[in-house]
KERO-506528 format. One record per atom (N, C-alpha, C): residue number from 1; residue in one letter; atom name; x, y, z. Coordinates in steps of 0.05 Angstrom, whole numbers, plus 5000, padded with zeros to 4 digits. Layout:
N
seq | type | atom | c1 | c2 | c3
NUM | A | CA | X | Y | Z
...
END
This chain:
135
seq | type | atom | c1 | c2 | c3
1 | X | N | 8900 | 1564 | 2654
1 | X | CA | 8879 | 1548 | 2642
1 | X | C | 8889 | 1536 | 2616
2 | X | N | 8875 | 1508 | 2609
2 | X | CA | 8882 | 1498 | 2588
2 | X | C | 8863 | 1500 | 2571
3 | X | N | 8871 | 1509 | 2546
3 | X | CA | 8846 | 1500 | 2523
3 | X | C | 8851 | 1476 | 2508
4 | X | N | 8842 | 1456 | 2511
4 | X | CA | 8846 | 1436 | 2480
4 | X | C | 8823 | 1432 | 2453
5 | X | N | 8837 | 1432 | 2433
5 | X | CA | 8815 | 1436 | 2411
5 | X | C | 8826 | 1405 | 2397
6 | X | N | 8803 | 1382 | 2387
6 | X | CA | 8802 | 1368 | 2368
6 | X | C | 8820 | 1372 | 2340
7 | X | N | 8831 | 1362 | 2333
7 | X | CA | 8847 | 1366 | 2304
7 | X | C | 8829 | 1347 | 2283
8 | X | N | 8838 | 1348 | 2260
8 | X | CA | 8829 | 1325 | 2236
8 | X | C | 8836 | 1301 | 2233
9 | X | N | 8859 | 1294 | 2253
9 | X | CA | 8871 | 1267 | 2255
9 | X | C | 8846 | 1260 | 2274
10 | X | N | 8835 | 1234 | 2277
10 | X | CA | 8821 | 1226 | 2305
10 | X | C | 8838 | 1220 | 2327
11 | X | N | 8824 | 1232 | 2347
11 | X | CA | 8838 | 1231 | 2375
11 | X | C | 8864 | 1255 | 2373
12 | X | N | 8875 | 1263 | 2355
12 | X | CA | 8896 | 1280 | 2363
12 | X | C | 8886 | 1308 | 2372
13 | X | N | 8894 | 1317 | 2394
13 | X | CA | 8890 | 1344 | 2407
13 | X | C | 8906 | 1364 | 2402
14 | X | N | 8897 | 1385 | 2400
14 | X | CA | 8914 | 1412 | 2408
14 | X | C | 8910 | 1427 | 2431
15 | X | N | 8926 | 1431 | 2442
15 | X | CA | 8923 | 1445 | 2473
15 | X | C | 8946 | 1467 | 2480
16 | X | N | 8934 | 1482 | 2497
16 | X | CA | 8951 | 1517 | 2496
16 | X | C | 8940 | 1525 | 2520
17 | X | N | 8963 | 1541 | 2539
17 | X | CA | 8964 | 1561 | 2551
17 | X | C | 8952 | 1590 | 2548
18 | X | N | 8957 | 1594 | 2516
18 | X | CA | 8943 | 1619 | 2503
18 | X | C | 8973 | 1627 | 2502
19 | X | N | 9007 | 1616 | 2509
19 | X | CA | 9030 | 1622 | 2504
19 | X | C | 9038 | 1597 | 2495
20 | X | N | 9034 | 1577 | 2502
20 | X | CA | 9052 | 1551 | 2490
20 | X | C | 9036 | 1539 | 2484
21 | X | N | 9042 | 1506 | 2467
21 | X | CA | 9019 | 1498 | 2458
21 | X | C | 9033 | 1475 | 2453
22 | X | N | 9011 | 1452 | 2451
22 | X | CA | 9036 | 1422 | 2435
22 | X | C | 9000 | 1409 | 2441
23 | X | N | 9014 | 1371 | 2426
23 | X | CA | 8991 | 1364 | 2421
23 | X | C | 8994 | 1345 | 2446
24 | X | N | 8967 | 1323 | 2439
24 | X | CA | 8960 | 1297 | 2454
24 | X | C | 8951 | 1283 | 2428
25 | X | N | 8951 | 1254 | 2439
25 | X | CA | 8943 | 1226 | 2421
25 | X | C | 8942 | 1214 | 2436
26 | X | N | 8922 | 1186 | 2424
26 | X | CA | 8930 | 1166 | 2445
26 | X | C | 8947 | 1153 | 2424
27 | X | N | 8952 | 1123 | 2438
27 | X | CA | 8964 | 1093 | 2416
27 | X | C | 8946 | 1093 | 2397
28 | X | N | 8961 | 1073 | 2374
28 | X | CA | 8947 | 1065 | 2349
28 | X | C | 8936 | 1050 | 2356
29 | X | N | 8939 | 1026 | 2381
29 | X | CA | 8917 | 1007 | 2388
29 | X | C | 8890 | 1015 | 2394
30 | X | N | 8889 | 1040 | 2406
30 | X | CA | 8866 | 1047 | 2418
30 | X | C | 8855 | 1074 | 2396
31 | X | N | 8864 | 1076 | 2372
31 | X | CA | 8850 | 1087 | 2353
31 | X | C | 8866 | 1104 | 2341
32 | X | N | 8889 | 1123 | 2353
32 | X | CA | 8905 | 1143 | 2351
32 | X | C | 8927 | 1130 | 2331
33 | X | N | 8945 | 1157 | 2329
33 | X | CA | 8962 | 1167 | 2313
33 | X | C | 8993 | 1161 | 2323
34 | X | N | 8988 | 1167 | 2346
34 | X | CA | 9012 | 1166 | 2362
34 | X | C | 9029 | 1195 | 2361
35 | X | N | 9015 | 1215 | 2358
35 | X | CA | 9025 | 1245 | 2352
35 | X | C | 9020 | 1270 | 2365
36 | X | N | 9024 | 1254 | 2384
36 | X | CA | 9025 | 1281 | 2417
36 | X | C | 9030 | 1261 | 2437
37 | X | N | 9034 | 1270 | 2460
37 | X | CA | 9034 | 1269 | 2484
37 | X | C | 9009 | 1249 | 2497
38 | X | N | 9010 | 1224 | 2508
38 | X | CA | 8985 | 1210 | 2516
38 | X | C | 8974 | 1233 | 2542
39 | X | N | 8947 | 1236 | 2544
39 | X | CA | 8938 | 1249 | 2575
39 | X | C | 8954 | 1239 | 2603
40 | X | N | 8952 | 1218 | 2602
40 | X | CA | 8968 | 1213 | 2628
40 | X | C | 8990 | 1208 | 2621
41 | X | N | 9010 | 1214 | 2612
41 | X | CA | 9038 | 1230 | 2604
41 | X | C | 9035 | 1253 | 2614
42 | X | N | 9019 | 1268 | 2608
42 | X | CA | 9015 | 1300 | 2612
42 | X | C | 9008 | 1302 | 2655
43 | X | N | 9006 | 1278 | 2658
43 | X | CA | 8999 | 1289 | 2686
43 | X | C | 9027 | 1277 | 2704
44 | X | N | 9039 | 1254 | 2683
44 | X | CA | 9062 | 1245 | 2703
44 | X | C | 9077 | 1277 | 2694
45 | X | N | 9090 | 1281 | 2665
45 | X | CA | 9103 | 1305 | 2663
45 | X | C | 9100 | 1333 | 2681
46 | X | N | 9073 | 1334 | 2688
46 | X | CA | 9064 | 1352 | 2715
46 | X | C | 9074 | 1352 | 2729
47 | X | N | 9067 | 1328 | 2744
47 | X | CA | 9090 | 1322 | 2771
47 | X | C | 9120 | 1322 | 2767
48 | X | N | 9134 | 1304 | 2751
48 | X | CA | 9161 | 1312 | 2743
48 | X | C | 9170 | 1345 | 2747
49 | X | N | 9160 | 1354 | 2726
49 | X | CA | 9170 | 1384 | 2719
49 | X | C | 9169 | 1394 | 2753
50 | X | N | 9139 | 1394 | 2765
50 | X | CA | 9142 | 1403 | 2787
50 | X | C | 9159 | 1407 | 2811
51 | X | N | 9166 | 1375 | 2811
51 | X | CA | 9178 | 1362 | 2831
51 | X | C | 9214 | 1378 | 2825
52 | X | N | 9219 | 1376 | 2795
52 | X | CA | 9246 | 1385 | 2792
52 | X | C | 9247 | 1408 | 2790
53 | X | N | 9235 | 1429 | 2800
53 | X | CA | 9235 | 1458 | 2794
53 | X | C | 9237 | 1461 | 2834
54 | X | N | 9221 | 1442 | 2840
54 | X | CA | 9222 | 1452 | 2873
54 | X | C | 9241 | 1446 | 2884
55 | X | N | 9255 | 1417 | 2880
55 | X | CA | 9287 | 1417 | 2887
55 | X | C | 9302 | 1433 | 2879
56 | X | N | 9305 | 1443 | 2856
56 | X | CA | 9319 | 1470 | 2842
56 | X | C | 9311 | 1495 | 2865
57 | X | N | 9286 | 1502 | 2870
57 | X | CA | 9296 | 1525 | 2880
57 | X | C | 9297 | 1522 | 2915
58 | X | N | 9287 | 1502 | 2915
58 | X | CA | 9301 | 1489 | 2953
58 | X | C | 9331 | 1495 | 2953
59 | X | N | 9338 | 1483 | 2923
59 | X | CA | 9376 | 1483 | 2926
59 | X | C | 9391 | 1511 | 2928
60 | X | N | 9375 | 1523 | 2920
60 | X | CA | 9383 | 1550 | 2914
60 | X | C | 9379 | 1566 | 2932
61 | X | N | 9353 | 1565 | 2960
61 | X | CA | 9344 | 1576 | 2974
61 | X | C | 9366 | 1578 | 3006
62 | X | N | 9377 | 1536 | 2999
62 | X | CA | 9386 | 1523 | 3019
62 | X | C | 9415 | 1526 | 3014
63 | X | N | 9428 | 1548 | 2998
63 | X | CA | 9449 | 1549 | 2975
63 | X | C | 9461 | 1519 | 2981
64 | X | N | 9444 | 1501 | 2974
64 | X | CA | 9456 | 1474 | 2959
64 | X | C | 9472 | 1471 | 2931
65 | X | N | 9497 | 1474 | 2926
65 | X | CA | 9500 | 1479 | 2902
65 | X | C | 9501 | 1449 | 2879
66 | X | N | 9472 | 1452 | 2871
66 | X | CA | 9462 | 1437 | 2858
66 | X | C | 9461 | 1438 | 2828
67 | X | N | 9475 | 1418 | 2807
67 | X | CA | 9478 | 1429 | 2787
67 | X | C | 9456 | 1410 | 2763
68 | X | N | 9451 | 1399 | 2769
68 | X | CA | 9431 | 1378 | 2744
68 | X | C | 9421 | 1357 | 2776
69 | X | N | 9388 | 1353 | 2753
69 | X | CA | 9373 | 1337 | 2773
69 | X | C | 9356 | 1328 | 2747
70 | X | N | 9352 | 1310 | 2753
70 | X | CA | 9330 | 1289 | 2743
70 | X | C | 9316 | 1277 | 2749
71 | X | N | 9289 | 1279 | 2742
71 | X | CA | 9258 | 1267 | 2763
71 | X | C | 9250 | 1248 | 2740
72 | X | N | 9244 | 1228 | 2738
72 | X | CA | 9232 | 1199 | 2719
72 | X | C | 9204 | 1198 | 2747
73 | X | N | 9185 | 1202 | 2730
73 | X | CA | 9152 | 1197 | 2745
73 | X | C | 9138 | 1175 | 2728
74 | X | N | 9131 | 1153 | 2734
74 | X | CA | 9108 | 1130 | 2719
74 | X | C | 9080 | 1136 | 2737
75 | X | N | 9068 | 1132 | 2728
75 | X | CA | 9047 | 1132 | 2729
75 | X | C | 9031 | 1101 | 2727
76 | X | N | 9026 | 1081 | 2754
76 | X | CA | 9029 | 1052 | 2756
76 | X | C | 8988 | 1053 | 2756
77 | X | N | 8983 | 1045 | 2737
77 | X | CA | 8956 | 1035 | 2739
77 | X | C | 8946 | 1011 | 2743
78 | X | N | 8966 | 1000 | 2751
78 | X | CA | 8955 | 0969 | 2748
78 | X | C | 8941 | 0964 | 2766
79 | X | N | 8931 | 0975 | 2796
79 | X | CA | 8914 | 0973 | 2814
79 | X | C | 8895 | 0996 | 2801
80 | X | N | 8866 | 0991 | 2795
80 | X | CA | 8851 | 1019 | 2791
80 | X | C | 8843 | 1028 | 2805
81 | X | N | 8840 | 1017 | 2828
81 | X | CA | 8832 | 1032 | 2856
81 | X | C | 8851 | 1043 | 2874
82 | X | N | 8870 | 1043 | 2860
82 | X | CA | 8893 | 1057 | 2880
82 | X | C | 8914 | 1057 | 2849
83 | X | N | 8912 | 1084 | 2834
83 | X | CA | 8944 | 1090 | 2818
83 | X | C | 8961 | 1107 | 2837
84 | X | N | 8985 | 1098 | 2833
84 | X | CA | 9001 | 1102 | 2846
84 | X | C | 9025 | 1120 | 2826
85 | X | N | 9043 | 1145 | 2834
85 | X | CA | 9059 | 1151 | 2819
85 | X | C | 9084 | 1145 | 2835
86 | X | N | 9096 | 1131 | 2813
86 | X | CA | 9127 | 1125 | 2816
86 | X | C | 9148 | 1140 | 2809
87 | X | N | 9168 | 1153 | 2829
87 | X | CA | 9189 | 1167 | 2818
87 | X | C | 9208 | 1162 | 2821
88 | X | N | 9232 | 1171 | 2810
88 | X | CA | 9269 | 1167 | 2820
88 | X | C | 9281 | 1193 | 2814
89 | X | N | 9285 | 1202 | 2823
89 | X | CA | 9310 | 1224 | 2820
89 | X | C | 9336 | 1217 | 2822
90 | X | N | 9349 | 1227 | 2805
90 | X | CA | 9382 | 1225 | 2797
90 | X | C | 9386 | 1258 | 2811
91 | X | N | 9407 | 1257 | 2819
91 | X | CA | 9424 | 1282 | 2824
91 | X | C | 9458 | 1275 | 2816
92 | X | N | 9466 | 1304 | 2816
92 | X | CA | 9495 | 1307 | 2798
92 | X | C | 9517 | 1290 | 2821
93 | X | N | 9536 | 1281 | 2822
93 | X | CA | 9549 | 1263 | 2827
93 | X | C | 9566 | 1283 | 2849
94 | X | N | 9569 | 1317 | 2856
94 | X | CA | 9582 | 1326 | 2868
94 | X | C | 9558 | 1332 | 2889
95 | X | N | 9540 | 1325 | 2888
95 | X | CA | 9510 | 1328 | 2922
95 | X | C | 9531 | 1312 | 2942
96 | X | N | 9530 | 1324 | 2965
96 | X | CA | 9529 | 1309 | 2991
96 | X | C | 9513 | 1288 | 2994
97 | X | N | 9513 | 1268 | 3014
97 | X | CA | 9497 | 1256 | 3018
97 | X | C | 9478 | 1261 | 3032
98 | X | N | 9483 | 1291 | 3049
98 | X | CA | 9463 | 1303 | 3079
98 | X | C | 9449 | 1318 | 3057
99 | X | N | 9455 | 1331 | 3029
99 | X | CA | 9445 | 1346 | 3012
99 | X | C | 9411 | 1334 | 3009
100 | X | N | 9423 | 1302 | 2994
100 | X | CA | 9400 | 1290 | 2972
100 | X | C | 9380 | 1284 | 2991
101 | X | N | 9393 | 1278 | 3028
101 | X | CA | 9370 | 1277 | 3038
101 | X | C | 9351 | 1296 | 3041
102 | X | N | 9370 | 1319 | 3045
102 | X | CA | 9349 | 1344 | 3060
102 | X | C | 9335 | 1349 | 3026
103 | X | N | 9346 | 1347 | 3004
103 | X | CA | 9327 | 1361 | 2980
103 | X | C | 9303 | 1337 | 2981
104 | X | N | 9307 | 1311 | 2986
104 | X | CA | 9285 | 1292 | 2977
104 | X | C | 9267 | 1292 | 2987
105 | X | N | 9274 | 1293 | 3019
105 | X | CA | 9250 | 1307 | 3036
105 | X | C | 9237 | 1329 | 3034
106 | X | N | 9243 | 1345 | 3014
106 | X | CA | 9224 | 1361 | 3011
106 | X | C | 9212 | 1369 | 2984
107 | X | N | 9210 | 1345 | 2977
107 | X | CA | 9195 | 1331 | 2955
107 | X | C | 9164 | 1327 | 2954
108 | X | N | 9159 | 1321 | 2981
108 | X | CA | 9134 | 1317 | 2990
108 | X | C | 9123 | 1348 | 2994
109 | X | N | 9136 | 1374 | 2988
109 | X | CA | 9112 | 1399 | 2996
109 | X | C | 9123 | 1414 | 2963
110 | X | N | 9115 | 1389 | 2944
110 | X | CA | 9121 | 1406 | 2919
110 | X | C | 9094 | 1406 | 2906
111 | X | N | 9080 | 1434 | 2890
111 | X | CA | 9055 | 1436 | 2895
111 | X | C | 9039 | 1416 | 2883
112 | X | N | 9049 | 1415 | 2861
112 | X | CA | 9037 | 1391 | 2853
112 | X | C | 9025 | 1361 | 2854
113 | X | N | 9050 | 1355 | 2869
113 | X | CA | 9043 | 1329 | 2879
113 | X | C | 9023 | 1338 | 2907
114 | X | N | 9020 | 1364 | 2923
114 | X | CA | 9004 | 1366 | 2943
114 | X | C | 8977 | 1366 | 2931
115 | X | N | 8980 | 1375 | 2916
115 | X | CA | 8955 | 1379 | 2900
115 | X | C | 8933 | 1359 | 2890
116 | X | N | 8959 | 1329 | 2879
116 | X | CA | 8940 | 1313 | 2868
116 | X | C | 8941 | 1292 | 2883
117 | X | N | 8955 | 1299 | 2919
117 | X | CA | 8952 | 1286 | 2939
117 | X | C | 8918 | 1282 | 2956
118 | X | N | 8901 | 1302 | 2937
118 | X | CA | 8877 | 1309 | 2955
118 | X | C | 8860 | 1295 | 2940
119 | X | N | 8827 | 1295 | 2945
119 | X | CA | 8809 | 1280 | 2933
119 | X | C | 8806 | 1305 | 2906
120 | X | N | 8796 | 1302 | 2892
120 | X | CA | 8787 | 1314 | 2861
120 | X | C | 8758 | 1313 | 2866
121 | X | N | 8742 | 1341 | 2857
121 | X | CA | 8713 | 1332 | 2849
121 | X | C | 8712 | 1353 | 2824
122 | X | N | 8699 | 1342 | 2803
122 | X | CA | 8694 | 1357 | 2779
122 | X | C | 8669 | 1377 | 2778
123 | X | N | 8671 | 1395 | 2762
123 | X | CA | 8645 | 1409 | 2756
123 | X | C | 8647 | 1428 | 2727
124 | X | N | 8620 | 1416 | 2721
124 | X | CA | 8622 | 1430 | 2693
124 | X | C | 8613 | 1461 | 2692
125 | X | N | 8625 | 1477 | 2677
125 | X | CA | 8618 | 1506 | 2677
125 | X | C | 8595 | 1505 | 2662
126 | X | N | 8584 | 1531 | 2665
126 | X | CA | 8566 | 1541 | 2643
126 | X | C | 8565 | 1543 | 2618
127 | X | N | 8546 | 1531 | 2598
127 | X | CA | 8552 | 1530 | 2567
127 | X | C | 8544 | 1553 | 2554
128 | X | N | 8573 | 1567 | 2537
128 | X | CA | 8561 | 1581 | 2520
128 | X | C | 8547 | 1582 | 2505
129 | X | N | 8549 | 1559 | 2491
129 | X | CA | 8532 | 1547 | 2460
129 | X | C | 8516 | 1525 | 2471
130 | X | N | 8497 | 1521 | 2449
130 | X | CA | 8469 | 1493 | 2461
130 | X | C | 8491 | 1462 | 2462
131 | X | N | 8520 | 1468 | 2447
131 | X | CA | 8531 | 1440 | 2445
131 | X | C | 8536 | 1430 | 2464
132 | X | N | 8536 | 1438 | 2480
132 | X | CA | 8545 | 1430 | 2519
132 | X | C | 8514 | 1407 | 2527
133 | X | N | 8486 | 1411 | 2511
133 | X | CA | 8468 | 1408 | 2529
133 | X | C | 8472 | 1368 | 2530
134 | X | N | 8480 | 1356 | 2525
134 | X | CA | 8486 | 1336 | 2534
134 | X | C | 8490 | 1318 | 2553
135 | X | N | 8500 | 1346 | 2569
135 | X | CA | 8495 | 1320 | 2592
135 | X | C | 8473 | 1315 | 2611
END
């Protein structure tokens, strides 16, 4: 679970694991600081991290001996009814070529991206305090 708490800059966040922690911002155009991480940064970085941790241990599973990988994820909003995430992976220059196939294909059962392959529905928990009564 994430917690994020408001800072004194406007718009800048703090957010934690309850072990790690770093911030968010948005642009200065849109009011911010520019001094964290934008939100949707934080969800392409999701997928990224994900995506290169599951080839890692595919490689390892498949003893692929795989030594550096690199996942680049955008995040394309220019359709708002359909965003789309864009990726490329780099791999180390000593992969096979039967390698990058079999690791890329299994790209597609990395959890994350299964995850935010499905529909989303939100729900708000229960408020501790009256500040919740809002909505």
């Amino acid at each position: 679970m994430i917690t994020s708490e408001s800072q004194e800059e406007q718009y800048r966040t703090h957010f934690t694991n309850g072990t790690y922690e770093a911030y968010a911002d948005t642009t200065k155009n849109k009011g911010g600081m520019e001094q964290g991480f934008r939100p949707h940064e934080l969800l392409e970085a999701a997928l990224a991290c994900c995506m290169n941790m599951s080839l890692r241990m595919h490689a390892q599973k498949l003893c692929i001996p795989l030594t550096q990988v690199r996942v680049h994820v955008s995040l394309n909003r220019e359709n708002p009814a359909l965003p789309t995430f864009e990726y490329d992976v780099t791999f180390d220059e000593t992969l096979s070529d039967d390698d990058r196939k079999t690791l890329l294909e299994i790209l597609a059962q990395s959890s994350v991206r299964s995850t935010l392959s499905k529909p989303f529905t939100f729900e708000q928990k229960a408020c501790e305090t009256f500040t919740c009564n809002f909505v």
